[in-house]
CHARMM-style PDB file with segment names, atoms N, HN, CA, C and O in Angstrom:
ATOM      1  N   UNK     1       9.697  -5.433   0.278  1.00  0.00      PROA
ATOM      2  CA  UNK     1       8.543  -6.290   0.143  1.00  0.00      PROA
ATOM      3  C   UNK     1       7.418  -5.518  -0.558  1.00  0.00      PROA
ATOM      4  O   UNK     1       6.756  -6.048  -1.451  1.00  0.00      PROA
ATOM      5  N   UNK     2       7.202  -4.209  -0.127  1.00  0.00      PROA
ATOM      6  HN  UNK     2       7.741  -3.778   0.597  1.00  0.00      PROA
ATOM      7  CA  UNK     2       6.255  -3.281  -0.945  1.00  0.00      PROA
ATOM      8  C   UNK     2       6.330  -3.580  -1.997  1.00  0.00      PROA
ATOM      9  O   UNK     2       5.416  -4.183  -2.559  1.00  0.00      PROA
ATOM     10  N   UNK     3       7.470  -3.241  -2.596  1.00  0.00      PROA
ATOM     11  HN  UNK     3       8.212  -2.752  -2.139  1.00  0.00      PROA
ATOM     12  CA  UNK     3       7.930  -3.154  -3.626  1.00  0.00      PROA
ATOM     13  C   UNK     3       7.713  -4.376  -4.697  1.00  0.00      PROA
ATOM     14  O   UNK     3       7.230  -4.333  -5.828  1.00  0.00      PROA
ATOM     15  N   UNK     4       8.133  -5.262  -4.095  1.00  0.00      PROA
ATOM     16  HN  UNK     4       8.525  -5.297  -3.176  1.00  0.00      PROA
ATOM     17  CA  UNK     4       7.980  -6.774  -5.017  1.00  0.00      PROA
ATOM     18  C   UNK     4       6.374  -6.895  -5.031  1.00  0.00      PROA
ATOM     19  O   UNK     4       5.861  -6.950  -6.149  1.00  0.00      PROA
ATOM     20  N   UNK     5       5.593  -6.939  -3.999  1.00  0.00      PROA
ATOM     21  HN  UNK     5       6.009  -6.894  -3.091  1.00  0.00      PROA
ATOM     22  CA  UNK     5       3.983  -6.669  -3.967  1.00  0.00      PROA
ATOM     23  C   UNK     5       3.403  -5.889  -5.355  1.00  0.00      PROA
ATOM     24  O   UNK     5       2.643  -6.225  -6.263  1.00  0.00      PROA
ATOM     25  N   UNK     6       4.286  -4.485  -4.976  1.00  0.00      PROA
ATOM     26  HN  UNK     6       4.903  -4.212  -4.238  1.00  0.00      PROA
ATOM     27  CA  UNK     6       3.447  -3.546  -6.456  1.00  0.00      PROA
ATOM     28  C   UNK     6       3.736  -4.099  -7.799  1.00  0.00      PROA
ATOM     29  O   UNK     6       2.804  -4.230  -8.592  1.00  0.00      PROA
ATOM     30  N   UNK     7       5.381  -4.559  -8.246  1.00  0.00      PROA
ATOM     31  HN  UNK     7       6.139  -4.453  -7.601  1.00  0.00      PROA
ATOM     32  CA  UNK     7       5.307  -4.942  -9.542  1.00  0.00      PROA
ATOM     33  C   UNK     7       4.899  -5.832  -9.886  1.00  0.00      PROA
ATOM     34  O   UNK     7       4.834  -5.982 -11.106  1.00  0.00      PROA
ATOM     35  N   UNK     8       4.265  -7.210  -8.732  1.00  0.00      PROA
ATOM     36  HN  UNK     8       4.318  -7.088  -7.741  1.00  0.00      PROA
ATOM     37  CA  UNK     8       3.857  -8.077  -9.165  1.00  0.00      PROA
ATOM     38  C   UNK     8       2.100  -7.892  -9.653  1.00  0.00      PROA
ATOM     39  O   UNK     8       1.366  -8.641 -10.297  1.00  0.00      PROA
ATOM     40  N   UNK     9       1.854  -6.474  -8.982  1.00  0.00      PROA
ATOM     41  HN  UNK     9       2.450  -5.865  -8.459  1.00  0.00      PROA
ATOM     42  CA  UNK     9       0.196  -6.688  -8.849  1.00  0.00      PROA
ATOM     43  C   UNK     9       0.077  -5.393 -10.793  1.00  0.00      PROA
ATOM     44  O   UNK     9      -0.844  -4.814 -11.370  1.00  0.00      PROA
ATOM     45  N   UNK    10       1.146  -5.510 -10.974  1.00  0.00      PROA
ATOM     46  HN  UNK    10       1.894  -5.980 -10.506  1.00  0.00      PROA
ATOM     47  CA  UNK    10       1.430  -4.405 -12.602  1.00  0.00      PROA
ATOM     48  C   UNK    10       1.233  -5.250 -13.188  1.00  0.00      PROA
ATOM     49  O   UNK    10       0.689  -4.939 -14.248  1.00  0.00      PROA
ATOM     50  N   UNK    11       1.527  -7.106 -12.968  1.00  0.00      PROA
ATOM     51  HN  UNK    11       1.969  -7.359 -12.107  1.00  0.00      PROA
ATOM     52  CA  UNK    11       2.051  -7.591 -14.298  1.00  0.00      PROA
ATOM     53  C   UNK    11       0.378  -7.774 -14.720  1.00  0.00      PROA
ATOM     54  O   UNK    11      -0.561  -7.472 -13.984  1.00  0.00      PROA
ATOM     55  N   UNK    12       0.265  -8.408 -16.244  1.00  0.00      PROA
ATOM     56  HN  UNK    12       1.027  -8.653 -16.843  1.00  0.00      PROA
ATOM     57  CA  UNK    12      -1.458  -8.561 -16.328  1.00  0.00      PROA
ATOM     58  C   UNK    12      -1.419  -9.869 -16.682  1.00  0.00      PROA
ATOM     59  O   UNK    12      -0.490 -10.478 -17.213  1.00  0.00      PROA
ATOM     60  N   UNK    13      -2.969 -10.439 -16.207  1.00  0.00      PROA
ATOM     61  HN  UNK    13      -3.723  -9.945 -15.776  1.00  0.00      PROA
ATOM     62  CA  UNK    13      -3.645 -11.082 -15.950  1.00  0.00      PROA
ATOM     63  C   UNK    13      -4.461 -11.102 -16.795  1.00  0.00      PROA
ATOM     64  O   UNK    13      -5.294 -10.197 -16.854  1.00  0.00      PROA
ATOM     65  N   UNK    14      -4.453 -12.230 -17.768  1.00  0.00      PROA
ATOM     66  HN  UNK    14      -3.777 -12.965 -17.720  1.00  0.00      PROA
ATOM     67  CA  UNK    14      -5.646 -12.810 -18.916  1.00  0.00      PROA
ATOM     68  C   UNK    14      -6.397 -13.483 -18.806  1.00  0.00      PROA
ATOM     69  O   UNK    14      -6.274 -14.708 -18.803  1.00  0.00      PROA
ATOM     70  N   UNK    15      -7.635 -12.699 -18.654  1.00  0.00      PROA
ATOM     71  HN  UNK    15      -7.735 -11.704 -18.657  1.00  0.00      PROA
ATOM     72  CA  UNK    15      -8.892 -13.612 -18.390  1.00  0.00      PROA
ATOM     73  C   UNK    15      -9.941 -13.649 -19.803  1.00  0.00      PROA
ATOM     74  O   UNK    15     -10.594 -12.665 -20.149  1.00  0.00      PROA
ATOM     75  N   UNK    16      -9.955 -14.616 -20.334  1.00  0.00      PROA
ATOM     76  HN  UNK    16      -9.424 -15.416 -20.052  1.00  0.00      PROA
ATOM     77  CA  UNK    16     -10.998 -15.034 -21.767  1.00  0.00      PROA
ATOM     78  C   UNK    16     -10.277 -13.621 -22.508  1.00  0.00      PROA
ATOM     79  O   UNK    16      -9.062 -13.820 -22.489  1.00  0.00      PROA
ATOM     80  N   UNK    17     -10.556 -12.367 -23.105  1.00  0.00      PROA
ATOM     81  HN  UNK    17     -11.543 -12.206 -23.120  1.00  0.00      PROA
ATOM     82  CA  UNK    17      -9.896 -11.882 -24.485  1.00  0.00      PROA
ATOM     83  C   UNK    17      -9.407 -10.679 -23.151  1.00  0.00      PROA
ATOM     84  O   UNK    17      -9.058  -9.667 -23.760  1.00  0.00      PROA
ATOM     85  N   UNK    18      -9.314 -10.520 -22.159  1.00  0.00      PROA
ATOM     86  HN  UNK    18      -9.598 -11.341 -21.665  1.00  0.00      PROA
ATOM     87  CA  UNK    18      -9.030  -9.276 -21.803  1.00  0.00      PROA
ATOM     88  C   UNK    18      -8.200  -9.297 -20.754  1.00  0.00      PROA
ATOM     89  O   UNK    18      -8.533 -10.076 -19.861  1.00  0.00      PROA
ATOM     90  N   UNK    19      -7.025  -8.556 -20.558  1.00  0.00      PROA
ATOM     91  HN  UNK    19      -6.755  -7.923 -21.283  1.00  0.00      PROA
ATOM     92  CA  UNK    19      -5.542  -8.563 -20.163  1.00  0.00      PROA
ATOM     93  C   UNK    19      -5.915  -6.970 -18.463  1.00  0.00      PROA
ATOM     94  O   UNK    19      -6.104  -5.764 -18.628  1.00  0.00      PROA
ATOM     95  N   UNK    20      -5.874  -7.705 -17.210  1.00  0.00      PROA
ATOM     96  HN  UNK    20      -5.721  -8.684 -17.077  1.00  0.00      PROA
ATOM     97  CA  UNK    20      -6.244  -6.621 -16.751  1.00  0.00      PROA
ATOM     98  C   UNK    20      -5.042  -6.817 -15.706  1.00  0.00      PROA
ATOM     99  O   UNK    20      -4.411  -7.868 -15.596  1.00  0.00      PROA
ATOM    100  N   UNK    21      -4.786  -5.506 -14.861  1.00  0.00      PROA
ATOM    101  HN  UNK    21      -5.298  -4.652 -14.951  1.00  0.00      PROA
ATOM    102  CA  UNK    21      -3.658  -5.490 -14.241  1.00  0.00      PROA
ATOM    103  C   UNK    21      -3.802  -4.291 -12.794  1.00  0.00      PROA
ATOM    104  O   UNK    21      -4.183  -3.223 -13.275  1.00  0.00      PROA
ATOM    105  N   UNK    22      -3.665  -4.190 -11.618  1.00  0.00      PROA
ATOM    106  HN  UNK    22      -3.356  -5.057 -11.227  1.00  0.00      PROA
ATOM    107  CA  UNK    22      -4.045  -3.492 -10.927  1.00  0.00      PROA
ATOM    108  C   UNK    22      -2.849  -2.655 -10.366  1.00  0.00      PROA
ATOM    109  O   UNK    22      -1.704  -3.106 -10.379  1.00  0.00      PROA
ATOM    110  N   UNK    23      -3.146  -1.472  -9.895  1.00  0.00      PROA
ATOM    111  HN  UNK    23      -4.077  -1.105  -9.885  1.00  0.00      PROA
ATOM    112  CA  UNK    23      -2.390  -0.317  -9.163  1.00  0.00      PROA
ATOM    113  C   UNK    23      -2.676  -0.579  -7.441  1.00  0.00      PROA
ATOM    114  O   UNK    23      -3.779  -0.910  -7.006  1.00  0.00      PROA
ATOM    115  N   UNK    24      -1.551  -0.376  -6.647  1.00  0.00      PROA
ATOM    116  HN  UNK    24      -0.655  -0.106  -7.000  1.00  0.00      PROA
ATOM    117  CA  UNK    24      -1.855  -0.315  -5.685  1.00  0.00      PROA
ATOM    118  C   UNK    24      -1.239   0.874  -4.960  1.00  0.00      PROA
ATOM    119  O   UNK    24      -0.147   1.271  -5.368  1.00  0.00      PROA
ATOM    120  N   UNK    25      -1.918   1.591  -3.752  1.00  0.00      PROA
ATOM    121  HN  UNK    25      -2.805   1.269  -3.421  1.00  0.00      PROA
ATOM    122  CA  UNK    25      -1.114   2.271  -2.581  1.00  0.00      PROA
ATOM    123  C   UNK    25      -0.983   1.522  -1.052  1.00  0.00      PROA
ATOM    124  O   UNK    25      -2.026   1.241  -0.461  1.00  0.00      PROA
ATOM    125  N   UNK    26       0.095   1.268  -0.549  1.00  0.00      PROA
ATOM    126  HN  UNK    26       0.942   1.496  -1.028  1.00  0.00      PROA
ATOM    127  CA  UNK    26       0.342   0.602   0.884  1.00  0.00      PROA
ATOM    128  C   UNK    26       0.546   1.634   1.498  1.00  0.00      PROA
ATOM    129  O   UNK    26       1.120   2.662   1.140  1.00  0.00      PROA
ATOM    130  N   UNK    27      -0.252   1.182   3.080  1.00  0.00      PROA
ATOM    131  HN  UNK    27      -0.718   0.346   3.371  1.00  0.00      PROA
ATOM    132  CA  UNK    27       0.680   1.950   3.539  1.00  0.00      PROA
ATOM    133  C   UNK    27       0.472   1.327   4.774  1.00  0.00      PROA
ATOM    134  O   UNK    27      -0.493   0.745   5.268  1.00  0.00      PROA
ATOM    135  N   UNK    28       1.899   1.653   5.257  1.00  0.00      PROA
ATOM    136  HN  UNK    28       2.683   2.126   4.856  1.00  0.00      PROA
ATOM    137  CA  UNK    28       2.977   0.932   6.669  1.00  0.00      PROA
ATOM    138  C   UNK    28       2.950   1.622   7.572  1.00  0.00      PROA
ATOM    139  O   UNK    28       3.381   2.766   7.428  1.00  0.00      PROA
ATOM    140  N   UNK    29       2.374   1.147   9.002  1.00  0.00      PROA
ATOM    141  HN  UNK    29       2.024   0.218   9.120  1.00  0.00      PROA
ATOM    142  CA  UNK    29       2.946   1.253  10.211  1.00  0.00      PROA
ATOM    143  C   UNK    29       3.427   0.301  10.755  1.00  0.00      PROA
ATOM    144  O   UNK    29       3.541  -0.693  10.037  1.00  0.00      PROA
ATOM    145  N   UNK    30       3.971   0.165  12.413  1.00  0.00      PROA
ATOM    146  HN  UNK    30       3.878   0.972  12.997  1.00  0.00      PROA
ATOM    147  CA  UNK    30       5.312  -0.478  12.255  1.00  0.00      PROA
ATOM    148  C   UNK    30       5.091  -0.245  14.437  1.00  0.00      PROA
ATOM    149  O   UNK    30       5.256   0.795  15.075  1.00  0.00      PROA
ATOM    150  N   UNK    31       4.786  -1.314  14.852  1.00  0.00      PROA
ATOM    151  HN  UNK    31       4.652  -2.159  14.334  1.00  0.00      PROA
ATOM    152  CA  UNK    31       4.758  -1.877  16.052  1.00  0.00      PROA
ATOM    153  C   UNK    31       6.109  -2.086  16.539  1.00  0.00      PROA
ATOM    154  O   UNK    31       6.839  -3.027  16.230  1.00  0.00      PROA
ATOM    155  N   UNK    32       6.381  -1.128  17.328  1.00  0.00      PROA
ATOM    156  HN  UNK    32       5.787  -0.363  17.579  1.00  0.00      PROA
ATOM    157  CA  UNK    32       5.747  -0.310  18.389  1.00  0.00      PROA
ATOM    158  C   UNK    32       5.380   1.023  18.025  1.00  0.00      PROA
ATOM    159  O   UNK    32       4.408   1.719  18.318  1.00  0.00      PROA
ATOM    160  N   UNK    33       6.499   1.230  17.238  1.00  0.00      PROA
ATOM    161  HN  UNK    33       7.289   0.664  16.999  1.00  0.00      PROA
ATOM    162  CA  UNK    33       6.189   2.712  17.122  1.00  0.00      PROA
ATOM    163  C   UNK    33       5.215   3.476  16.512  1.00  0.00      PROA
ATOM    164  O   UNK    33       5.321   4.703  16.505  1.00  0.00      PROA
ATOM    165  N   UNK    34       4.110   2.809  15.904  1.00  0.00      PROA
ATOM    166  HN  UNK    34       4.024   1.813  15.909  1.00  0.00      PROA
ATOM    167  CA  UNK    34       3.270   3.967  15.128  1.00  0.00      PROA
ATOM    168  C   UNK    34       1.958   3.317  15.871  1.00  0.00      PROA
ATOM    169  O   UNK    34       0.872   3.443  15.304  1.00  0.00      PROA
ATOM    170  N   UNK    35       2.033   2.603  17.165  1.00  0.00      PROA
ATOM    171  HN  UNK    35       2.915   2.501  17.625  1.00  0.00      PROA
ATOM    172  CA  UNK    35       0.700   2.395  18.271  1.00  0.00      PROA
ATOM    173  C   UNK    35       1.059   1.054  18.477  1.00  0.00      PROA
ATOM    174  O   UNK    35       1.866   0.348  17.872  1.00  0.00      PROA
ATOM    175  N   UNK    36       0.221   0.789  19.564  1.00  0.00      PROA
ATOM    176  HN  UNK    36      -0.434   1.362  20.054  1.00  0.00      PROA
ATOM    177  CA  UNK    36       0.547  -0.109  20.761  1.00  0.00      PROA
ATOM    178  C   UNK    36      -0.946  -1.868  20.443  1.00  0.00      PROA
ATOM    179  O   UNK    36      -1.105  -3.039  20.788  1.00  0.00      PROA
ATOM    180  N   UNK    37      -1.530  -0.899  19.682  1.00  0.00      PROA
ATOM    181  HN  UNK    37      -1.401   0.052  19.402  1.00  0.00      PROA
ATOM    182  CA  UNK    37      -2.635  -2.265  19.190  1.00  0.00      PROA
ATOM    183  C   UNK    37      -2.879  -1.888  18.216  1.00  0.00      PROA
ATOM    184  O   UNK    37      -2.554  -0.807  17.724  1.00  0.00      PROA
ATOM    185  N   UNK    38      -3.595  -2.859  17.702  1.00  0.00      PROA
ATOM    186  HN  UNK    38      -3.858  -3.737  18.102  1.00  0.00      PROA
ATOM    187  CA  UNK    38      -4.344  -3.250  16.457  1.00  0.00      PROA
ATOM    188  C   UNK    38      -4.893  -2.140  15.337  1.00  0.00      PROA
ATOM    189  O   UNK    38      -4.527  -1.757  14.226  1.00  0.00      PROA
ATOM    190  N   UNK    39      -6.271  -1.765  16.513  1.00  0.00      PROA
ATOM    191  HN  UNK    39      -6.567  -2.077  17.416  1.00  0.00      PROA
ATOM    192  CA  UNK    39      -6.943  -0.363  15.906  1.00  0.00      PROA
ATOM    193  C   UNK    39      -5.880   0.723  15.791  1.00  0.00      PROA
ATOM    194  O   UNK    39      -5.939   1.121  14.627  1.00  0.00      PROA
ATOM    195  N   UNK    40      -5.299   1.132  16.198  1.00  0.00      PROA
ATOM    196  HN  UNK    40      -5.251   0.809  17.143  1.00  0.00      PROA
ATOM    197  CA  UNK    40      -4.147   2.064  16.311  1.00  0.00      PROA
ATOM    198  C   UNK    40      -3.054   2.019  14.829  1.00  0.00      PROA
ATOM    199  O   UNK    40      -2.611   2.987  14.211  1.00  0.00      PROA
ATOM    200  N   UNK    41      -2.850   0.640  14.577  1.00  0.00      PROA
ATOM    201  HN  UNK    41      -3.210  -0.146  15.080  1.00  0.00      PROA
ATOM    202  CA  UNK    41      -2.017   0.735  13.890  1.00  0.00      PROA
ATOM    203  C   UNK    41      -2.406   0.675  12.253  1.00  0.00      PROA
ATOM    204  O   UNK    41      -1.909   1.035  11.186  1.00  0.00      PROA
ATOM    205  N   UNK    42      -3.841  -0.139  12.832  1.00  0.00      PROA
ATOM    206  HN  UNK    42      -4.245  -0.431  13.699  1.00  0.00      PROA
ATOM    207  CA  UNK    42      -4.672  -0.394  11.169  1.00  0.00      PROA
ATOM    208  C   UNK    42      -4.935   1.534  10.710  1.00  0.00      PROA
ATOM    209  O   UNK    42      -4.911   2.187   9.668  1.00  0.00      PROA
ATOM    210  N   UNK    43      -5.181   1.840  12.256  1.00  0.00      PROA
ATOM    211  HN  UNK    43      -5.200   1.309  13.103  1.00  0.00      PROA
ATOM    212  CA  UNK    43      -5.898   3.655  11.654  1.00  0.00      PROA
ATOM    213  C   UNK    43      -4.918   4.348  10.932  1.00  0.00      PROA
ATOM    214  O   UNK    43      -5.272   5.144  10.063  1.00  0.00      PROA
ATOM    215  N   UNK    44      -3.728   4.152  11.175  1.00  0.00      PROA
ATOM    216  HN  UNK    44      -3.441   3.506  11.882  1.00  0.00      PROA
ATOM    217  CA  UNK    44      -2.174   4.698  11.362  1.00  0.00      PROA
ATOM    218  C   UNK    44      -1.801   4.150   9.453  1.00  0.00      PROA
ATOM    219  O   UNK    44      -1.449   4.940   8.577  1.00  0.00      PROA
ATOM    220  N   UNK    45      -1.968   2.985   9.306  1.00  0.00      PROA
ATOM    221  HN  UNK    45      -2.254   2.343  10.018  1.00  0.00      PROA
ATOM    222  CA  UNK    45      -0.944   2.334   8.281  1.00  0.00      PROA
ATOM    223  C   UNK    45      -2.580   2.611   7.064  1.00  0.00      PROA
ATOM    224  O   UNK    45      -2.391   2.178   5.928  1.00  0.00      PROA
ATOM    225  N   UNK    46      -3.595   3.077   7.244  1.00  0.00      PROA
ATOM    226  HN  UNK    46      -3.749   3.429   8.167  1.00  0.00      PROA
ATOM    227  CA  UNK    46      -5.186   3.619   6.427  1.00  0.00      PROA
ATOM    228  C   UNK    46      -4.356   5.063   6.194  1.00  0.00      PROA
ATOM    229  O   UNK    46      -4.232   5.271   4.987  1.00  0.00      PROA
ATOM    230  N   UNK    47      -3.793   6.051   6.970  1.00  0.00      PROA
ATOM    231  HN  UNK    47      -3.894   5.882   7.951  1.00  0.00      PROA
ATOM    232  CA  UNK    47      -3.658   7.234   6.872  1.00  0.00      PROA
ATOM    233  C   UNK    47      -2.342   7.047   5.709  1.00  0.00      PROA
ATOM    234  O   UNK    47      -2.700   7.546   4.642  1.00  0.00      PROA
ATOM    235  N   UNK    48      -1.223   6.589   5.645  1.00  0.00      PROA
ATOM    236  HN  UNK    48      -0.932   6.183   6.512  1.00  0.00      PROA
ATOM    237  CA  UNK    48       0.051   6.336   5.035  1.00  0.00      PROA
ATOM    238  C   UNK    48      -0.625   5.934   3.555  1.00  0.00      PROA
ATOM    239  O   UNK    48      -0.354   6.458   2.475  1.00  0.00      PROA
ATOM    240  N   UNK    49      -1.795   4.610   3.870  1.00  0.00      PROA
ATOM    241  HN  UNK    49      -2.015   4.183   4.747  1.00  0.00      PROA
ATOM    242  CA  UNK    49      -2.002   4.683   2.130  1.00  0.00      PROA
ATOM    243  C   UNK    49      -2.840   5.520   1.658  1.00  0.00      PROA
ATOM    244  O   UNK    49      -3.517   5.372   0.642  1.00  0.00      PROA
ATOM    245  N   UNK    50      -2.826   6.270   2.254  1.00  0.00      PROA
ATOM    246  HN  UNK    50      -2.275   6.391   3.080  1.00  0.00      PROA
ATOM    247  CA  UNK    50      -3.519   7.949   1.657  1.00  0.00      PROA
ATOM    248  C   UNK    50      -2.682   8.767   1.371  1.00  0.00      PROA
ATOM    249  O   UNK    50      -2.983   9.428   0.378  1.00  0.00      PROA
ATOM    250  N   UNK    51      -1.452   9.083   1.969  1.00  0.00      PROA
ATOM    251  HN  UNK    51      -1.208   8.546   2.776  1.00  0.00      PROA
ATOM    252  CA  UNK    51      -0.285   9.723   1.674  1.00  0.00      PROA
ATOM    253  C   UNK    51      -0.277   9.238   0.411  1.00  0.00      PROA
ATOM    254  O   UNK    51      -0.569  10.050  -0.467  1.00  0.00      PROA
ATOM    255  N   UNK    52       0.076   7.719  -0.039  1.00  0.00      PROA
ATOM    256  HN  UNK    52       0.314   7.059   0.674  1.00  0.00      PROA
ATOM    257  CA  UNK    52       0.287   6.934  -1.221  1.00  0.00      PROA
ATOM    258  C   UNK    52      -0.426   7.269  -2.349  1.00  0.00      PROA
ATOM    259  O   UNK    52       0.062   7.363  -3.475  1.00  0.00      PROA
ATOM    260  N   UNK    53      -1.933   7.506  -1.962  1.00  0.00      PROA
ATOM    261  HN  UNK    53      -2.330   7.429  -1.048  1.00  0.00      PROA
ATOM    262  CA  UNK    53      -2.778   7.643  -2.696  1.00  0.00      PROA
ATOM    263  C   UNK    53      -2.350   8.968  -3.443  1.00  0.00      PROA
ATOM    264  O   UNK    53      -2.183   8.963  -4.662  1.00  0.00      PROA
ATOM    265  N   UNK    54      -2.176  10.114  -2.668  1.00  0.00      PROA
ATOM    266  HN  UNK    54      -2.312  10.119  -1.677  1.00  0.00      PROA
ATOM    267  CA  UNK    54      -1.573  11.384  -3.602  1.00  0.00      PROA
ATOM    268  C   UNK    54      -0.246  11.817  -3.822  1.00  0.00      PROA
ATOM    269  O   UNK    54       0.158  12.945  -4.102  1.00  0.00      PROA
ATOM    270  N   UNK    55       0.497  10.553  -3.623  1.00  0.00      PROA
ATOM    271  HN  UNK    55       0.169   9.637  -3.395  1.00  0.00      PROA
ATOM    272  CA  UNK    55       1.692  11.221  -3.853  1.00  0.00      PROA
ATOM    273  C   UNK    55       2.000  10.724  -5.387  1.00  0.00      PROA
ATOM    274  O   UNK    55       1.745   9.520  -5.396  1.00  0.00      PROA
ATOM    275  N   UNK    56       2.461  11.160  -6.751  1.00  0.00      PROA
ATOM    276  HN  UNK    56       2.668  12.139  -6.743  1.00  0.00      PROA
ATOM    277  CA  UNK    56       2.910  10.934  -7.611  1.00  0.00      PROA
ATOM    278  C   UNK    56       4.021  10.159  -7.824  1.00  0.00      PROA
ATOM    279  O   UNK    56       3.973   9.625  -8.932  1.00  0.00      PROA
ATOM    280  N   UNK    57       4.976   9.899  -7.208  1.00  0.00      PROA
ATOM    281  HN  UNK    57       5.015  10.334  -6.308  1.00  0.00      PROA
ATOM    282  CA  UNK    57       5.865   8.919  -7.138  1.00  0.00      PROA
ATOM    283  C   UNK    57       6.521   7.989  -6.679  1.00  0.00      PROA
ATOM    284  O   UNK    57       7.526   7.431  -7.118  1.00  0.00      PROA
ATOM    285  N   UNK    58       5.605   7.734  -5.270  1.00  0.00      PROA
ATOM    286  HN  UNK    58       4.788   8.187  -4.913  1.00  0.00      PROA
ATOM    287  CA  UNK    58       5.479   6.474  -4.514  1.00  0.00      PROA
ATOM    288  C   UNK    58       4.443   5.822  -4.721  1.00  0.00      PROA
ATOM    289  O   UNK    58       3.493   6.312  -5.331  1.00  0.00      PROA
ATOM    290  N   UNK    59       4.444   4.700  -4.286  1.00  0.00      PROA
ATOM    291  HN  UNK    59       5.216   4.302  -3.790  1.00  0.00      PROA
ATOM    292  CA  UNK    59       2.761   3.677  -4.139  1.00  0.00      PROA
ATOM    293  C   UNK    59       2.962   3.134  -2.452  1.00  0.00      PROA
ATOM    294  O   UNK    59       2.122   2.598  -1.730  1.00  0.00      PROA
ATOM    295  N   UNK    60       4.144   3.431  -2.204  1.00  0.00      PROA
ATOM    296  HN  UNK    60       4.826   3.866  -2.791  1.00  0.00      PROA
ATOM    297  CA  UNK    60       3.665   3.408  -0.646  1.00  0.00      PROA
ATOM    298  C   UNK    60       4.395   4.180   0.349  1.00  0.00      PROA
ATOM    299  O   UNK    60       5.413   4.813   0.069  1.00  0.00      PROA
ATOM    300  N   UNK    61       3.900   4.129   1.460  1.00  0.00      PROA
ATOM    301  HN  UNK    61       3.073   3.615   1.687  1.00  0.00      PROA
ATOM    302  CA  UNK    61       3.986   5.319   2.837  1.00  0.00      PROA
ATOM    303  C   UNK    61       4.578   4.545   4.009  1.00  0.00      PROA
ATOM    304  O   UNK    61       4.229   3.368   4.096  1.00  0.00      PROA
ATOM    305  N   UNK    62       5.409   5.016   4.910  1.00  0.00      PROA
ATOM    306  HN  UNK    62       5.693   5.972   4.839  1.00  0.00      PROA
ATOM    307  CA  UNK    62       5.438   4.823   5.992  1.00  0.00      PROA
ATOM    308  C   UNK    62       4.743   5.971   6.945  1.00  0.00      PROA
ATOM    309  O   UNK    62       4.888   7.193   6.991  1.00  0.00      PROA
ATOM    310  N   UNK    63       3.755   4.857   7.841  1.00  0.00      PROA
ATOM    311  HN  UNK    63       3.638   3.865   7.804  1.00  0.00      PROA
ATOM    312  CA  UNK    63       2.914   6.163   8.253  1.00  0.00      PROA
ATOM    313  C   UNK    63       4.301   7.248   9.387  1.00  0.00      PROA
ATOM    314  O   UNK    63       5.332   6.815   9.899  1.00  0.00      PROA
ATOM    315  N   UNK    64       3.832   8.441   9.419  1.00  0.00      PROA
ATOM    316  HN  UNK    64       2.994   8.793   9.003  1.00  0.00      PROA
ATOM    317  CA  UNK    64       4.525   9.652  10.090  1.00  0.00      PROA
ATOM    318  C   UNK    64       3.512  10.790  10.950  1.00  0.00      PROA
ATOM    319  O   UNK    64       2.539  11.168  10.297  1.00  0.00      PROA
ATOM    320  N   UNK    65       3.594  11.118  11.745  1.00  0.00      PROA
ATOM    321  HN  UNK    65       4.385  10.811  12.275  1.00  0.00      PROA
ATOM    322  CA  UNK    65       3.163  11.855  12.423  1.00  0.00      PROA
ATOM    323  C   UNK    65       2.939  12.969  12.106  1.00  0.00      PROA
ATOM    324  OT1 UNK    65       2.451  13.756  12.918  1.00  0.00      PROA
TER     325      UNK     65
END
């Protein structure tokens, strides 16, 4: 699903003369295991798209401990 998400958010988008197209990083946690609520998991799956953010050849993370 990541996956279909990122190439769709590559393709571009023509608005009046100019063709724009966006990059994304995800990142995944995964109930139960990466926390038990909400805040926990939003903090958890924020940290993974930071992994994303510097890794060179993913655009997304499963968060990890």
């Amino acid at each position: 699903m990541a996956n279909k998400i990122i190439k769709t958010c590559k393709e571009s988008i023509v608005i009046d003369d100019g063709a724009f197209s966006a990059e994304l990083s995800i990142g995944i946690s995964c109930y139960p295991e990466h926390g038990l609520i909400e805040k926990g998991l939003i903090r958890n799956a924020d940290l993974a798209m930071h992994q994303s953010k510097e890794s060179k050849d993913k655009k997304y993370h499963f968060f990890s401990e």
